[in-house]
N, C-alpha and C positions, 0 to 999 in steps of 0.2 A: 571527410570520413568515408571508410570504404562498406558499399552495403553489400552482405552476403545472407542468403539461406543455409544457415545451417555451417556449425564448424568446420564438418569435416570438410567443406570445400575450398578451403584457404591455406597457404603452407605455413600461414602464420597458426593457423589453427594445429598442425601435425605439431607442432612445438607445446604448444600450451597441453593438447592431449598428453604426450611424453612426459611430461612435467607433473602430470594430476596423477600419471599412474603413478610415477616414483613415489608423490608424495601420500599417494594410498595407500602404497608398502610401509610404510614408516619411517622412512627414508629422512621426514621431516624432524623424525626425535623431538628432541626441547627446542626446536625453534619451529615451532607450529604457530601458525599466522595469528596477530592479533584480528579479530573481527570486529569491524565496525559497521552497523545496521542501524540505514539514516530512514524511516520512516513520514513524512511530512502528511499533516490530516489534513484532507479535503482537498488536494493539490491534483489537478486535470493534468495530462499527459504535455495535450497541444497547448498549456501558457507558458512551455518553456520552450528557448530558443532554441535547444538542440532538437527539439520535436516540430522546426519549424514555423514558431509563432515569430510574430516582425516584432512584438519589442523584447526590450534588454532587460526582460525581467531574471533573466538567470546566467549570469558571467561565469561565476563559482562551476554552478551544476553545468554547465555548455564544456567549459577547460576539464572537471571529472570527466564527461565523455568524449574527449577528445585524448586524454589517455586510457581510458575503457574501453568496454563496450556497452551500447546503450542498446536495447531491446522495443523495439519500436512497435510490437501487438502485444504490448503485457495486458490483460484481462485482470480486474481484482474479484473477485466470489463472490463478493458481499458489496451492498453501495451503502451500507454505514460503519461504523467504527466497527463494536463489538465484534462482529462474525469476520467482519475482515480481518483486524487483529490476529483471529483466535487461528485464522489459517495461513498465517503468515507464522505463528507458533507452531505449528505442527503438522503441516504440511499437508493437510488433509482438505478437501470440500465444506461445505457449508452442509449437506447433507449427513456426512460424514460424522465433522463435531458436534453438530447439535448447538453451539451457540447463539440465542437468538432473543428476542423478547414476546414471551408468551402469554397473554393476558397480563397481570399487573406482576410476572415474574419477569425476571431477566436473567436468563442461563450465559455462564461463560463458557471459561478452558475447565474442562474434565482434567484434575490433577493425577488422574491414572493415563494421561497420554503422555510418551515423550512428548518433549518442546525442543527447541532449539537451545534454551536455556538447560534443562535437565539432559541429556546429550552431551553435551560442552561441555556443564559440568564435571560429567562422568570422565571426561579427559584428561582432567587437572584442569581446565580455565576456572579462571576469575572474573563471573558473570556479574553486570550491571545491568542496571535497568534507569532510566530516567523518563518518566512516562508525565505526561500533562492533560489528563481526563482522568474523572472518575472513574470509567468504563472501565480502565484499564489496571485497577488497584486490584487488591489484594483478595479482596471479597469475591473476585469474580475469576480468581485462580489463573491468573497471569504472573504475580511472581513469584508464582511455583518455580525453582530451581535456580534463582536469582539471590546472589550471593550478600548485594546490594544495591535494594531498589524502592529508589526515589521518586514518589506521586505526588503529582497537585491536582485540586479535585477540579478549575477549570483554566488551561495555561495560558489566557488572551494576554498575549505579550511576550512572554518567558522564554523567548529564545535564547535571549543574551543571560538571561538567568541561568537556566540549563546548559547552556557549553558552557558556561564557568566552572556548575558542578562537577561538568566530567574533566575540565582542566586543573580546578584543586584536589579531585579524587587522585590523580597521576601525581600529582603535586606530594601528597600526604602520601604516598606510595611508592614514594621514587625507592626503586631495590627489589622491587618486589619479580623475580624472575619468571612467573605464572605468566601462560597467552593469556589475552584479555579477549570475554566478549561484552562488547558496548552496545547496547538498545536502546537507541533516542526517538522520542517522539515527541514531535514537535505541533503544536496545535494553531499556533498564529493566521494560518493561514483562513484558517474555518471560520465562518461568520461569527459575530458583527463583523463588520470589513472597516477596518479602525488601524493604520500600520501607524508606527511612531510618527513622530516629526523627522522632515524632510523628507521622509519615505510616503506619506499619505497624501503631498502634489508630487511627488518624480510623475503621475499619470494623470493625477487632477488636477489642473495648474487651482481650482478655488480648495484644493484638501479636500475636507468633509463634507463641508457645510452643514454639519449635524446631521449629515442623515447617513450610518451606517449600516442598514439592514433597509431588507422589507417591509412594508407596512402589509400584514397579510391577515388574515380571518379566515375560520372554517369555513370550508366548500369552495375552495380554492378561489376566494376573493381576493386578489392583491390589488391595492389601492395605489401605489407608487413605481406602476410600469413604466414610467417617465424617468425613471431612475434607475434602470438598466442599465445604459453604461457607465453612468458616474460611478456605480457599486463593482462593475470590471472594473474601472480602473483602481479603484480601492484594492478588489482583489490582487491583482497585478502588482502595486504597492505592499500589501504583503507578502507575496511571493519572492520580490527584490528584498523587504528587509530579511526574512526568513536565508535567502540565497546568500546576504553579506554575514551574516552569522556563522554561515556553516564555513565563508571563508576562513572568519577567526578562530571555529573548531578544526578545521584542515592542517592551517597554519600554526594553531597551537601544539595538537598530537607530530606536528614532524618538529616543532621547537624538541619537545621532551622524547623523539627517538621511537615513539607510537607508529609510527607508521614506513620505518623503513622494513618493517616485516608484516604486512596488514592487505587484507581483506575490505573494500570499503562496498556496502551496497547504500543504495539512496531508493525509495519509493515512495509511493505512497499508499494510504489503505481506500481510498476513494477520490472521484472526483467532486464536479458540483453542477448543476442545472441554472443555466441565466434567460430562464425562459422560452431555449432552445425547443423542447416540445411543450411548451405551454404551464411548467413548472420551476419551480424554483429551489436549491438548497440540494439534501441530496436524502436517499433513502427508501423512496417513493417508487422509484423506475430501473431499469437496466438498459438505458441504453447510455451510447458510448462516453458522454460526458459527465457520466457517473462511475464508469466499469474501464476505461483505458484510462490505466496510469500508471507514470514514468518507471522504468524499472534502467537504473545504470547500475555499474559494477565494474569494478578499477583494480587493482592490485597487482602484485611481482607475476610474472608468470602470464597474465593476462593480457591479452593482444591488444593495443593500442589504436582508438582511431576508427571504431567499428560499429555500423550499422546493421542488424540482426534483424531480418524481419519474420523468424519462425513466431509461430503462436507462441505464448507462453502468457503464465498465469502466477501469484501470490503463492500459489503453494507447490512452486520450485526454489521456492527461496531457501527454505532448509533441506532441501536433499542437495541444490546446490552449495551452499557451505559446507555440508559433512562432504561431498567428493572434494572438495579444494583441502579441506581439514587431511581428508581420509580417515574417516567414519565410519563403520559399516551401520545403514539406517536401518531402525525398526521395521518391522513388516507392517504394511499398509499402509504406508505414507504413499499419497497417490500422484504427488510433484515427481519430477523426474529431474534431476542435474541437467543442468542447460548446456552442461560444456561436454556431454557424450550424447552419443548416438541416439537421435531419438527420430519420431517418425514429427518432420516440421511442420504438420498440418492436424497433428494431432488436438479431438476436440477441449477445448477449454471452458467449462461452467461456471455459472454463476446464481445465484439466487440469493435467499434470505430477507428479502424486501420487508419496509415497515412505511407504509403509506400514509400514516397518521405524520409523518415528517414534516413539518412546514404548514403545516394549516390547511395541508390540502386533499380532495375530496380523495374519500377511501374507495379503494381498489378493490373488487369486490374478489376477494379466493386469491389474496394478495399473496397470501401462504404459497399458494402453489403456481408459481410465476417465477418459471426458469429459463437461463437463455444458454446457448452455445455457440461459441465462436469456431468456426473451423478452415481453417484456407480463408479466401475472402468472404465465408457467406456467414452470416449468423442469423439465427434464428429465436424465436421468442414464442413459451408456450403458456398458456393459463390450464391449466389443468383443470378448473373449475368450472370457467365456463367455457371452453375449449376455444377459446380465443388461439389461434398459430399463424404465426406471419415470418417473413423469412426478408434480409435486409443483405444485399451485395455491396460489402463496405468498398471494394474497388471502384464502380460506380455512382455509390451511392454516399460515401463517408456520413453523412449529414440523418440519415436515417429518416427520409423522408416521403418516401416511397415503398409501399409494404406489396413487396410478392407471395404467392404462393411457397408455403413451405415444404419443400422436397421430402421425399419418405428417408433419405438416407441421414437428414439432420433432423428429421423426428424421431430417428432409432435414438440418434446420438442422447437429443434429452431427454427419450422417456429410457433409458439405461440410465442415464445418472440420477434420475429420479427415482428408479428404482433400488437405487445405491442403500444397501440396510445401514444405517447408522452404528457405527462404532462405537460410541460414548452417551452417556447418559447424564452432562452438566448438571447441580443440581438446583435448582430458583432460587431465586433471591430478593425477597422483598424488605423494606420498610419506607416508612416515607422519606427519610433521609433518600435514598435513591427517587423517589417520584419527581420531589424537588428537585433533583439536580435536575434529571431528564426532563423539566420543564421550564429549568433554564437555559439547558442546550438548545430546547428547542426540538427536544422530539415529543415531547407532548403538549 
């Protein structure tokens, strides 16, 4: 694969611009791209092979980027579902939305923002949704502008389930002359770490052995640190069954003609913690085995075979679809199109942390725990108890050595902290929600 900064310095890249402007004119009429937005929950950047990793946990998603481009500094905003989610919807910060868990509420999508979904709509598409967490239903105003969408409240397994749905919905729709847009999220990957059969030894030659998770306790006592890598490998085994599914979903949309005009993006909304600084699961922290993850993107028009290494974040995801679309976005959407002009070192935020994630001890002023990526350097600030350290991922990828934080990446975070909130999501209690979230495993 060829790595480049920044489009504009590739002549494959003059091609694909030419192309994006036409189709921003209208150029595209009734053959406006299907969109297809592959999500995978709790999926790390570096366990797949196109990012590097030495095993074969992703064939699928390696051959996607191998006709794509793969963005190799995607930041996600958020290191748990909801906030991430909600900015992958609409293109905004975590500052921004406001989605988050606040005492015993839990704020989503504000259904007075556009979405990606509400957008598209407004185009003529015929939006879907196939989502596999509670987090992401109805209650919590995600399928606001979704034509048809499908939740399950927790999807351990249901991959193979979920690509069927969206290969009988094409099925039951064959005629139907509407672009489609497709929102799958896929949950398999996210603890217990449990992949089917043959898939739970491809990395543990003994499987399980019955132990799929942590053995963990408040004030960050985990009792089965011995079990570290057995539960990578687990992980890892999910990731491969997850990756042969989306075969059968690739394979199936070019069976039924889906995808000789489509749009395909693959990410995820977080990664996961094995220990790495001393925690485990995900939610807790910002750094990179939480916050870097995969972002590919494939389709007609799009340059082939490409390594991308500009910053870039979760909520370019929909200002890039409306420029491929040619959409003119809302104002304040704060992503930028990846495929024009932009400044490749531009900072990238994150926050929204919930430290209660995993059992492990609370983070004192959790709330106010932001980080920004920028060129190589990121930086990490507590607002609270003014905790600031600054991390040279060119040197340092591992994050384990803390410098001094420069004034010019302290501007950067205390600007986006200062970011006034657009939206006002509004709480959401009952115990039906407690429950779940303490069977996910956030409380």
């Amino acid at each position: 694969m060829k790595i480049c900064s920044g489009f504009l310095k590739t002549k494959k890249a003059s091609v694909l611009m030419t192309a994006l402007m036409f189709m921003g004119c209208g150029i595209m009429g009734s053959s406006k791209p299907n969109i297809v937005l592959i999500i995978i929950d709790t999926l790390r950047a570096d366990h797949l092979g196109c990012y590097g990793y030495d095993r074969e946990t992703s064939p699928v998603l390696d051959s996607l980027a191998e006709e794509g481009v793969l963005f190799s500094r995607c930041q996600a905003q958020a290191p748990w579902t909801l906030p991430a989610h909600a900015t992958i919807w609409t293109g905004l910060t975590v500052v921004s939305h406001q989605a988050r868990r606040s005492g015993t509420d839990t704020h989503g999508v504000d259904i007075s923002l556009p979405s990606i979904a509400t957008i598209l709509k407004g185009e003529g598409y015929v939006t879907l949704g196939f989502v596999n967490i509670f987090l992401l239903n109805g209650d919590f105003g995600f399928d606001n502008g979704f034509d048809h969408y499908s939740w399950y409240p927790v999807g351990d397994g249901r991959a193979e389930e979920s690509v069927s749905e969206i290969l009988q919905w094409f099925d039951d729709n064959r005629g139907n002359p509407s672009p489609k847009l497709v929102v799958l999220h896929l949950y398999d990957v996210h603890s217990p770490y449990d992949p089917p059969a043959s898939f739970d030894s491809l990395f543990s030659p003994v499987g399980t052995r019955g132990v799929t998770d942590w053995d963990a306790l408040e004030g960050g006592i985990i009792h089965n640190r011995q079990d570290r890598d057995h539960l990578v490998n687990l992980y890892d085994g999910e990731i491969a069954w997850v990756d042969s599914q989306l075969g059968r979903l690739f394979a199936g949309l070019r069976e039924r003609g889906v995808t000789d005009n489509s749009l395909i993006i693959v990410t995820s909304d977080h990664g996961e913690e094995f220990l790495e600084h001393g925690r485990i699961g995900h939610g807790q922290s910002l750094y990179q085995e939480l916050i870097h993850v995969p972002l590919i993107i494939s389709g007609n028009d799009i340059p082939a075979g490409l390594i991308d290494t500009i910053t870039a974040g979760q909520f370019d995801i929909l200002p890039t679809i409306a420029g491929y679309v040619g959409v003119t976005l809302p104002e304040g959407v704060e992503g930028v199109d990846l495929f024009l002009p932009h400044d490749p070192d531009r900072p990238i935020p994150s926050s929204g942390l919930w430290p209660g994630k995993c059992f492990l001890n609370e983070i004192e002023g959790f709330e106010t725990i932001a980080s920004v990526l920028s060129g190589r350097m990121k930086g990490i600030v507590n607002f609270t108890t003014g905790y600031e350290i600054m991390h040279d991922l060119a040197k340092d990828p591992l994050e384990l050595y803390e410098l001094p934080l420069d004034t010019v990446l302290l501007r950067n975070i205390e600007t986006y902290w200062a970011t006034p909130p657009v939206a006002n999501p509004p709480g959401v209690f009952n115990e039906g929600i407690e429950e779940s979230l303490e069977g996910l495993g956030y409380i």
